[in-house]
Each structure stands twice: as C-alpha cells, then as structure tokens.
C-alpha positions in Angstrom: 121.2 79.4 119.4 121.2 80.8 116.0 118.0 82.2 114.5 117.5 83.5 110.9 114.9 85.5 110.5 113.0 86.0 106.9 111.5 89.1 105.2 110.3 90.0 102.2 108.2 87.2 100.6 104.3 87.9 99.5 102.6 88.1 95.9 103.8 89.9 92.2 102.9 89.8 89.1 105.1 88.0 86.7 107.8 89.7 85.4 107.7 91.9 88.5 110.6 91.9 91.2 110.9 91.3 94.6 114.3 91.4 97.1 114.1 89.0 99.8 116.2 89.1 103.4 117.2 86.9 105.9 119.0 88.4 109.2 121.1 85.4 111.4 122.0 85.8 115.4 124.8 84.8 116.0 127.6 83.0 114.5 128.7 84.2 111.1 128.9 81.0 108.5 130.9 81.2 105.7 127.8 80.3 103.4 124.6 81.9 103.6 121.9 81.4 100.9 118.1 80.3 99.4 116.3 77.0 98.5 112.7 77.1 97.4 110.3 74.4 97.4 107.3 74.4 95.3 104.1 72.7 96.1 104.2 69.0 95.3 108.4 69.5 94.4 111.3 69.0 96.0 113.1 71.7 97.8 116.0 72.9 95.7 119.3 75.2 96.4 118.0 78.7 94.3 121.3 80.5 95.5 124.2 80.4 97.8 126.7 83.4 99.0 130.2 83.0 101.0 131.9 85.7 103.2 134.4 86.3 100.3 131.1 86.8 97.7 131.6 83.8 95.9 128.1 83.3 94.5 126.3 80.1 93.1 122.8 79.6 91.3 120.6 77.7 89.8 120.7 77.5 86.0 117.1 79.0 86.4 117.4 81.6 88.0 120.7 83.1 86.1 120.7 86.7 85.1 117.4 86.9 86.9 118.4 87.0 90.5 121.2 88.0 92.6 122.3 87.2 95.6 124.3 89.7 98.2 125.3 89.8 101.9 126.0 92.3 104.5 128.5 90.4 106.8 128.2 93.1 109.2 125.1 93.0 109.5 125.0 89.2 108.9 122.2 89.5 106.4 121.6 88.2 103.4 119.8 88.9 100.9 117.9 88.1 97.3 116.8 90.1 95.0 114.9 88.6 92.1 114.1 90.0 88.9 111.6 89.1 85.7 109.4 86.9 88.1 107.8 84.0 86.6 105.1 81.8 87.7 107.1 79.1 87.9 109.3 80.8 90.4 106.2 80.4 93.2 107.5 78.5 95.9 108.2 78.9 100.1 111.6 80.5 99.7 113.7 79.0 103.1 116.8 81.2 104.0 119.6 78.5 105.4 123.5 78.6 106.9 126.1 76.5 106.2 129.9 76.0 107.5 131.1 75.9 103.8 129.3 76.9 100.3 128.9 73.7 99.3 128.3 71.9 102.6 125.2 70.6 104.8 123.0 72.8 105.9 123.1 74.0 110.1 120.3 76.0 110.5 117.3 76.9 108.0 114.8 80.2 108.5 110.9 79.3 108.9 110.5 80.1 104.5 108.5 83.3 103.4 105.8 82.4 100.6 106.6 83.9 97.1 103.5 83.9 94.9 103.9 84.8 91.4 100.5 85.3 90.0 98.3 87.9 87.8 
C-alpha cells in the first residue's frame, strides 16, 4: 500500500520561506505534487512535478515557489519563497499516474501558517 509521508509544514512570518517534503513507499508515479486548502476554500493544485521534471503551478505561486523531486529517493519536495498570508493553508502532498490526471493517493496535509 502506498503511503506518503509529509514534513516540513509549521508557522513563518510573511515574506519568510519554508521547503516542504513528502517521502512515497512504494510505487514511483509519474506525477508527484501539492494542493493546499485554506480554511473555508476549496482545495487547489499549488504545484505538480513529473519523473522527467516537467513542472506546473499555480499563477500564484510563480517565481515564489519551486517544486523538485528526488526519484531515487521518491521524494518530493517544495520549497516556497516570499511567504504571504494568503499562502496559509493545510498543504496535502498527492500521486498521480500522469501530471495532469486524478489523484491515487494523497499525504495526511502539514499546516502552513503565515502569520507575524
């Protein structure tokens, strides 16, 4: 059964920086990535990451965060940059078969707080 695990979450001040990282058992899926939900919001794709490194993001997180993997490690990782307030949200690490496809498994979500 696969199981991703989540590290790195916990509170900054804005315009601080924090890397987040997500470790899978298991099977190796072609896409690996981040949503976020905030309270009272929907929960929405932040980035994605193939084997290959093809990388996608949210228009509001551009040139702020990046996203990475270690395939040998089957890790992934984000590392986010100029925090805002507005970036607060339970960040959920997920898999996927292709970059753009449904999700198979999703992490238990580390709490990023982004507060002075």
């Amino acid at each position: 059964q696969v199981q991703l695990v989540e590290s790195g979450g916990g509170l900054v001040q804005p315009g601080g920086s924090l890397r987040l990282a997500c470790a899978a058992s298991g099977t190796i899926f072609n896409a690996m990535g981040w949503y976020r939900q905030a309270q009272g919001k929907e929960r929405e794709l932040v980035a994605s990451i193939s084997t290959g490194g093809r990388t996608n993001y949210v228009d509001s997180v551009k040139g702020r965060f990046t996203i990475s993997r270690d395939n040998a490690k089957n890790t992934v990782y984000l590392q986010m940059n100029s925090l805002k307030p507005e970036d607060t949200a339970v960040y959920y690490c997920y898999t996927a078969y292709v970059l753009s496809g449904a999700v198979a498994y999703w992490g238990k979500g580390t709490l990023v707080t982004v507060s002075s």
